[in-house]
C-alpha positions in Angstrom: 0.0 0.0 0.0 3.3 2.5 0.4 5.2 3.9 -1.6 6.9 7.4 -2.4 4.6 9.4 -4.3 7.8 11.9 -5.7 10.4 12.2 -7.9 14.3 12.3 -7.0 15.2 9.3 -5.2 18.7 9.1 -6.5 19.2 12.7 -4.9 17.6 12.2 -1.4 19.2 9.0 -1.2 22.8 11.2 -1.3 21.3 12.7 1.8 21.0 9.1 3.4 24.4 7.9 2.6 25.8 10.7 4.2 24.0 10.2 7.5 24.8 6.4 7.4 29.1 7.1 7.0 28.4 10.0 9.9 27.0 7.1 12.3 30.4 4.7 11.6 31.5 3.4 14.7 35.5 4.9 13.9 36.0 8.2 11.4 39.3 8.5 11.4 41.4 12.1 10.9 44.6 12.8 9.8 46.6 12.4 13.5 48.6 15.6 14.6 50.1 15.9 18.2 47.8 17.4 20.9 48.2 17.8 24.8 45.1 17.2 27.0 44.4 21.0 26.7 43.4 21.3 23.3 40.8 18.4 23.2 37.3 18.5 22.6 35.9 21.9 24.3 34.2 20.2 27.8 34.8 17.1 27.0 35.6 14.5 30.2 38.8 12.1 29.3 38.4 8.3 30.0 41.6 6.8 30.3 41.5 3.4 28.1 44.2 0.5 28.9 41.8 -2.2 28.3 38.9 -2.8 26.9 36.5 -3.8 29.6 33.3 -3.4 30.7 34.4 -1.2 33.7 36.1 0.7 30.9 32.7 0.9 29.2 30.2 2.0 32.1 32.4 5.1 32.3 32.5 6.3 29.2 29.0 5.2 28.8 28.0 7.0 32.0 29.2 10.4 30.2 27.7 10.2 26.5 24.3 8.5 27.9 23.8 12.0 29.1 24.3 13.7 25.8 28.1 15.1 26.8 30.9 14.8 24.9 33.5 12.6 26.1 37.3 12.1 25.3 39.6 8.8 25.3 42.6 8.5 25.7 44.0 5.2 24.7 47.1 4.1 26.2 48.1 2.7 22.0 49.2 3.9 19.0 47.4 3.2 14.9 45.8 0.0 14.4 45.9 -1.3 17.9 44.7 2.3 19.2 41.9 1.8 16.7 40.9 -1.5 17.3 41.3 -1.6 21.4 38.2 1.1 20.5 36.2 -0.4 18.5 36.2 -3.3 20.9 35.4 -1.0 23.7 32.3 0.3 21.7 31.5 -3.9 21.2 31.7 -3.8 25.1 28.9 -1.0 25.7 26.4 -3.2 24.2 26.2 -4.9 27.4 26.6 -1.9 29.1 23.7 -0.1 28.0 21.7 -3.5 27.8 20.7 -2.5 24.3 23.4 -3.3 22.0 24.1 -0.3 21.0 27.6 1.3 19.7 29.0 4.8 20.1 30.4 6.7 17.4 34.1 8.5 17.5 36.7 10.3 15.5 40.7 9.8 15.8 42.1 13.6 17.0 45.6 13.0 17.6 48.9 11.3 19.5 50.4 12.4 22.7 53.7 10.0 23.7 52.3 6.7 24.2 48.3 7.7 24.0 46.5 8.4 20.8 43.0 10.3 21.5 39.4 9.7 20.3 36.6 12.3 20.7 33.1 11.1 21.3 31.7 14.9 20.4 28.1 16.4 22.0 26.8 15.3 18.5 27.7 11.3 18.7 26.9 11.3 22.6 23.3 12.4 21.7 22.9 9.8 19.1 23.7 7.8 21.5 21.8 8.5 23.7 18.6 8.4 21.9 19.4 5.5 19.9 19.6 3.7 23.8 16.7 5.1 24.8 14.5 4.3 21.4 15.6 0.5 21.4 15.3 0.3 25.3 11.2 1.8 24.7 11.0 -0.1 21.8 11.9 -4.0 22.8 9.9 -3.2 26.2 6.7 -2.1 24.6 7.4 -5.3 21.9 8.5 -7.9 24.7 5.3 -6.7 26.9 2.5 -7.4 23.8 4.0 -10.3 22.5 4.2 -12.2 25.6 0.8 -11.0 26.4 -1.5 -14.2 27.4 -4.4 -15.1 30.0 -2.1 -14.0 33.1 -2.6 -17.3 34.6 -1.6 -18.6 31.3 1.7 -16.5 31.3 2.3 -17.5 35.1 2.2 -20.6 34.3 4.4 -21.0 31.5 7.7 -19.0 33.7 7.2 -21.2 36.7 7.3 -24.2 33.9 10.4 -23.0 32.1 11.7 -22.5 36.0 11.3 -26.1 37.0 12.2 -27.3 33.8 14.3 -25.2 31.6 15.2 -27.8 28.9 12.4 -27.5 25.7 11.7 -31.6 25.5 12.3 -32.3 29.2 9.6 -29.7 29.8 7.6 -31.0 27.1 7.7 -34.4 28.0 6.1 -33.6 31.6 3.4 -31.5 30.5 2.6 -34.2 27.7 3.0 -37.1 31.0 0.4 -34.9 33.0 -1.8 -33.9 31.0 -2.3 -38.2 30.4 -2.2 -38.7 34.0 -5.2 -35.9 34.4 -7.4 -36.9 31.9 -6.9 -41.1 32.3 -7.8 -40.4 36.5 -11.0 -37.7 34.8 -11.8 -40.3 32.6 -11.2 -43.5 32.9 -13.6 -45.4 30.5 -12.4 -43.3 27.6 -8.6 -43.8 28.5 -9.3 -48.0 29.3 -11.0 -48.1 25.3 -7.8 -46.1 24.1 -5.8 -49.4 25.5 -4.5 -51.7 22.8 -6.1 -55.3 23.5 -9.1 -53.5 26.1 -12.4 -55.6 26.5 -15.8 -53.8 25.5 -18.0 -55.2 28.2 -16.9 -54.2 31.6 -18.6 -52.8 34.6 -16.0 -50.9 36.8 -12.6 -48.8 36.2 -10.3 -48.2 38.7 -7.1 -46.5 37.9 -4.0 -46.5 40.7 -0.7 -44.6 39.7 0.4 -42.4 38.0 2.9 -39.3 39.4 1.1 -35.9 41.1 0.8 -33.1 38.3 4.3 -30.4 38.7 3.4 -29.0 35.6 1.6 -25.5 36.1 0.3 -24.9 32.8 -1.7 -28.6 33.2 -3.5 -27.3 36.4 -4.6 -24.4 34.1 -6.7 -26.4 32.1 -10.4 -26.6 32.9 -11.6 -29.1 30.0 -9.2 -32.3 30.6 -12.2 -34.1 27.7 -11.6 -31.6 25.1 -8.0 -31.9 25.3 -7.7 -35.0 23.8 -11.7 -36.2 22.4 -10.9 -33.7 19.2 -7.8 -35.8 18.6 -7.3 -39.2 17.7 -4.3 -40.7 19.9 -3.7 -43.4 22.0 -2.4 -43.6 25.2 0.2 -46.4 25.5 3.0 -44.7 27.1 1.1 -43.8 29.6 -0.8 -46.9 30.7 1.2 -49.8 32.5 -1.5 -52.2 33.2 -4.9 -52.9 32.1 -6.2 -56.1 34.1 -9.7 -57.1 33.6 -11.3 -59.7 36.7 -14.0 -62.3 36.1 -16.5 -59.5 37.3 -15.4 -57.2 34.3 -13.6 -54.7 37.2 -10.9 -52.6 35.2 -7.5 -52.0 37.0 -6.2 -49.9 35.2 -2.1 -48.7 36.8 -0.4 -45.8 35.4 3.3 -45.1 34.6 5.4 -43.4 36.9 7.4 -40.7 34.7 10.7 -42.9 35.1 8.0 -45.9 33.3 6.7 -43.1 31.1 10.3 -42.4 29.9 11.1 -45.7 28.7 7.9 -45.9 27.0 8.7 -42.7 25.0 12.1 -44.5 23.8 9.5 -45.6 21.2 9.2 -42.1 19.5 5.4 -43.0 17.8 3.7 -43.1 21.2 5.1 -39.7 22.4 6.3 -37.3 19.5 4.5 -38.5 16.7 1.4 -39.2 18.7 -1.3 -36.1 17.3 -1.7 -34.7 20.7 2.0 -34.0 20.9 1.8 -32.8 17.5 -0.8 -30.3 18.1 0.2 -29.3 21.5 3.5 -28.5 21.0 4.1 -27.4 17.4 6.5 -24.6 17.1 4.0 -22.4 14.9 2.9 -19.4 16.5 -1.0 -19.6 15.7 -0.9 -22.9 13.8 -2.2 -24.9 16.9 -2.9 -24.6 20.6 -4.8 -25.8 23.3 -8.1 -24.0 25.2 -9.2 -24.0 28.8 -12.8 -24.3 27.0 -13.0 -25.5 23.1 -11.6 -24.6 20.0 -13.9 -22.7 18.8 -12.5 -19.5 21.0 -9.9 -19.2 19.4 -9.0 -15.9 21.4 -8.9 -18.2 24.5 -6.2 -20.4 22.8 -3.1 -21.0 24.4 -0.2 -23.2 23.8 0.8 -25.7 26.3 4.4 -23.9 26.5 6.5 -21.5 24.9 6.8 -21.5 21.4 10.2 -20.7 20.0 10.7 -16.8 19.7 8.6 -16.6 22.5 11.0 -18.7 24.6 13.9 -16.7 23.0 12.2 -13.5 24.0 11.6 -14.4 27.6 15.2 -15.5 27.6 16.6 -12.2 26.3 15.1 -9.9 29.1 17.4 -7.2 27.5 17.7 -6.2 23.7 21.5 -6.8 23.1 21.2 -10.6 24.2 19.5 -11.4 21.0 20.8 -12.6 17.8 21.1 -9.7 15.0 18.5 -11.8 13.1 16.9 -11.7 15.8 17.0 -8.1 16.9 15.8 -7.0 12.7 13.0 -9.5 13.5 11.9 -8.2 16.7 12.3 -4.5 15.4 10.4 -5.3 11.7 7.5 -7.4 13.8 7.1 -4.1 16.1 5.5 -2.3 13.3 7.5 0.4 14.2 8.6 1.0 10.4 5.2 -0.4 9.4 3.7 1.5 6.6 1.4 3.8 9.2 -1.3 6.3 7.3 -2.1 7.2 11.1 0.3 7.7 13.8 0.6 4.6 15.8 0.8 4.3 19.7 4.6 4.1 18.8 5.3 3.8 15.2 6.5 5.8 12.5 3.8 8.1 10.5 3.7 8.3 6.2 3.2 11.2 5.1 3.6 12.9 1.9 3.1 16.2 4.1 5.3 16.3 6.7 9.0 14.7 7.1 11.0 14.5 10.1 14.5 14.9 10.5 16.6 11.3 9.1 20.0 11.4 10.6 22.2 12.4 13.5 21.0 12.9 16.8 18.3 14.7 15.2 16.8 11.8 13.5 17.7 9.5 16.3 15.5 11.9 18.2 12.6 11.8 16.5 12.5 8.4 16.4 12.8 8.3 19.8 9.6 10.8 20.7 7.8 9.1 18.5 8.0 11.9 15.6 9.7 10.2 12.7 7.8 10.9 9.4 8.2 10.8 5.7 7.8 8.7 2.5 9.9 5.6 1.9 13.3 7.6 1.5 12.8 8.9 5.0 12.1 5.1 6.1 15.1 4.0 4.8 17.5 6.5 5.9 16.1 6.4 9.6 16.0 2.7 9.3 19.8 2.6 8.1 20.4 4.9 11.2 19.3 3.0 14.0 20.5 -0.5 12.3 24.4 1.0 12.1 23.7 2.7 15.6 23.3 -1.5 16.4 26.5 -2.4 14.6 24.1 -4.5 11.8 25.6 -4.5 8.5 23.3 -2.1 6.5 22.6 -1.0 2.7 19.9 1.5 1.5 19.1 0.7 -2.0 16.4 2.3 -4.4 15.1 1.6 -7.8 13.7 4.3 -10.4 10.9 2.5 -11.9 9.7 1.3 -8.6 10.3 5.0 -7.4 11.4 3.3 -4.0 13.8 2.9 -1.2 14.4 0.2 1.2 17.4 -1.2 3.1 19.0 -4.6 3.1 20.7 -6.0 6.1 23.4 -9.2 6.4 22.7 -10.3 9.7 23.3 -13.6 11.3 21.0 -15.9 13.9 21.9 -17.8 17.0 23.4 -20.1 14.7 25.7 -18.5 12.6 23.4 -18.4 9.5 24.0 -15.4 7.3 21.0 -14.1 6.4 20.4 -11.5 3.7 17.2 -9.8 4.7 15.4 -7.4 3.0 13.6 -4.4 5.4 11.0 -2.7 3.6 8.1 -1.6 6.7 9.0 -4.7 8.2 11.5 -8.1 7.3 10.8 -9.1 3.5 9.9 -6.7 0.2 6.8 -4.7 0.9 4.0 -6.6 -1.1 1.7 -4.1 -2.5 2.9 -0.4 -3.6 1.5 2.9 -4.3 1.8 4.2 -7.6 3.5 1.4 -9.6 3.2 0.4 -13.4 0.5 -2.4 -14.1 3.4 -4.4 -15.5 5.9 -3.6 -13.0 3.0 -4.5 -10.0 2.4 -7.7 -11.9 6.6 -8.1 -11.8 5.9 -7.6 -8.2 3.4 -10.4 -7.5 6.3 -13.0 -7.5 8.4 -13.3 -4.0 11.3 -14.5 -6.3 11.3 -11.6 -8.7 10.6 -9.1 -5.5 13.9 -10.5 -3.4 15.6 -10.4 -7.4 14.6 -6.6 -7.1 15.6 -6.0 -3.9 19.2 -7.3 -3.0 20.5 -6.6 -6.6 23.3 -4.2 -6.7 24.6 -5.5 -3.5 28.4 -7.1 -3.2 27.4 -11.0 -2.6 23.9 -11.0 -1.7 22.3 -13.6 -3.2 19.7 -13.5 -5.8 17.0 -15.0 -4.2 15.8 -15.3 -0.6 18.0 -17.0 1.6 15.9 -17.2 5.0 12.7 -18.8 6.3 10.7 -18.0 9.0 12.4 -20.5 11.5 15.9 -19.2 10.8 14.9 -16.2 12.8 16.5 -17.5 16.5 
């Protein structure tokens, strides 16, 4: 639906360029000697040995207030340079967000070559901090957002039992346990070899329920009478007296266990299937029937939720992770109205896209503009992250996006596309019939969009699960 609805793209994107070399982490300057006196007016000097995080929380003490700050680093040309940069890799912890701080080289002095973080790059800074910092909160909040007793549940789970399938494997065991004790005659007919006439079932066994998320469940019949599965694993002993009395004995978990050595009964039974898939929305369970869909839960955490309750600050995530996180915020989303915290397009007002300035603005919640503004502010926060980072346009389209080359958890380089969000915008304003018929294809659309670019691929080189 977006799209710039003017001309000159090739000469605001000059504009954006500049404001992407501005927010390097290093600009270096031709050295000349200089004494502590002639430094950056105001500035306070952090002595640099090593680059540690006590190092860090100084400097970042200084520039997360907006002042300029000076380093004096006890080495001389490359190693000078690079003891920095990994003191700006260092802060990320520091400020919990991942973010970097911007520097230029000023000059040697015996055995210490200085670095001036000026007013400028300390507000940038600052901003960009305080923007992600807003951002992930706001995100983290709404996406873990459940029933709280849903929510409650799944933390004092992940507590007891932090691995995935160990955790899986107990909620699966209880939720047996519940419904075989709830209902007995329905559990006894599930029993390979079970008689049809009998009078009484008694059922002994069976551990006490630890898992939380199992107590939450009010319906222990609908969890399993809308699935076909057996309960094998689960069932020790079925003995049948001359009266047609059911025992019935359940596993212990230990008995459970060895039982689930043959994978059929447990992982490729359909409850675990539907219980536990790692799809968002694809299934989930419901305290009352499926056809509430809004009273759906899972049974656990799915994967990026899991990640995200993991990563209770920004800069623990993956960089796939982080463009995922900041493209599923909508924050870049293509917004005709101003969003609770989003980004506004508008052919009628624009907002400042680089610098503090534009760091700013994104940060209060001002940033406006047409794609090229989008792209250039995007570019700014995503270097302000230390993410690899290209703005790239196309005439005919009359467009601009960025690309990023990120990698997840795993070390997969991923080439991703961020257009209002991860992956080519879909449908644009103000195309050609034959270009928005071009368009229609995700292969020719990742074809547009990463051409031009040093090694990117030519097609799209991620899926959905990659983000981790």
């Amino acid at each position: 639906m977006c799209g710039p609805d003017i001309g000159g793209v090739m000469k605001f994107l000059k504009k954006i360029i500049a404001c992407i070399l501005i927010a390097a982490v290093l600009v270096s300057a031709p050295l000349s000697p200089v004494t502590e006196m002639n430094v950056y007016a105001g500035s306070k000097t952090v002595t640099v040995k090593e680059a540690n995080e006590s190092t860090a929380k100084k400097v970042h003490n200084i520039i997360y207030k907006g002042k300029a700050a000076t380093l004096k680093v006890k080495a001389k040309g490359k190693k000078a340079d690079k003891l920095v940069i990994k003191l700006s890799d260092k802060i990320k912890k520091v400020n919990k967000q991942g973010v970097i701080f911007g520097c230029t080289r000023s000059g040697t002095s015996g055995k210490y070559t200085y670095y001036e973080i000026s007013n400028e790059y300390a507000k940038k800074y600052k901003y960009a901090v305080k923007f992600i910092d807003k951002l992930y909160d706001n995100f983290r909040g709404n996406y873990e957002a459940k029933p709280k007793n849903v929510l409650k549940a799944y933390k004092k789970d992940y507590k007891k039992y932090p691995d995935e399938k160990t955790r899986k494997y107990r909620i699966f065991y209880d939720i047996c346990v519940k419904y075989a004790k709830q209902y007995p005659d329905v559990t006894y007919r599930r029993y390979p070899g079970h008689e049809w006439d009998v009078a009484n079932i008694t059922v002994t066994g069976g551990d006490k329920t630890t898992c939380e998320i199992v107590k939450v469940i009010k319906d222990m019949k609908m969890m399993i009478n809308f699935i076909y599965t057996n309960l094998d694993a689960v069932i020790k002993s079925a003995d049948v007296d001359k009266n047609g009395n059911v025992k019935m004995k359940l596993n212990s978990f230990s008995g459970f266990k060895k039982a689930a050595k043959r994978k059929e009964l447990i992982e490729n039974n359909t409850m675990w299937l539907y219980y536990f898939s790692n799809e968002e929305n694809k299934y989930g369970a419901s305290e009352n029937s499926f056809n509430k869909p809004k009273k759906a839960f899972k049974l656990t955490f799915f994967n990026k939720q899991e990640i995200l309750y993991k990563a209770k600050d920004f800069y623990q995530l993956s960089d796939a992770m982080k463009v995922w996180v900041i493209g599923e915020s909508n924050y870049f989303g293509c917004n005709f109205i101003r969003p609770k915290y989003g980004m506004l397009y508008s052919t009628m007002e624009s907002s400042a896209i680089g610098g503090s300035a534009g760091m700013k603005a994104l940060y209060k919640n001002e940033a406006s503009g047409v794609c090229n503004h989008y792209a250039a502010l995007e570019a700014l926060i995503f270097t302000e992250l230390d993410l690899e980072c290209y703005v790239r346009s196309n005439l005919v389209m009359r467009h601009a996006w960025t690309v990023l080359k990120v990698k997840n958890s795993k070390g997969k380089t991923m080439w991703i596309p961020f257009d209002y969000g991860v992956g080519p915008s879909k449908n644009l304003m103000g195309q050609s019939p034959s270009m928005k018929e071009y368009l229609k294809s995700e292969k020719n659309r990742y074809s547009i969009y990463l051409s031009g670019i040093p090694n990117a691929p030519k097609k799209k080189n991620f899926k959905d699960s990659d983000f981790n």
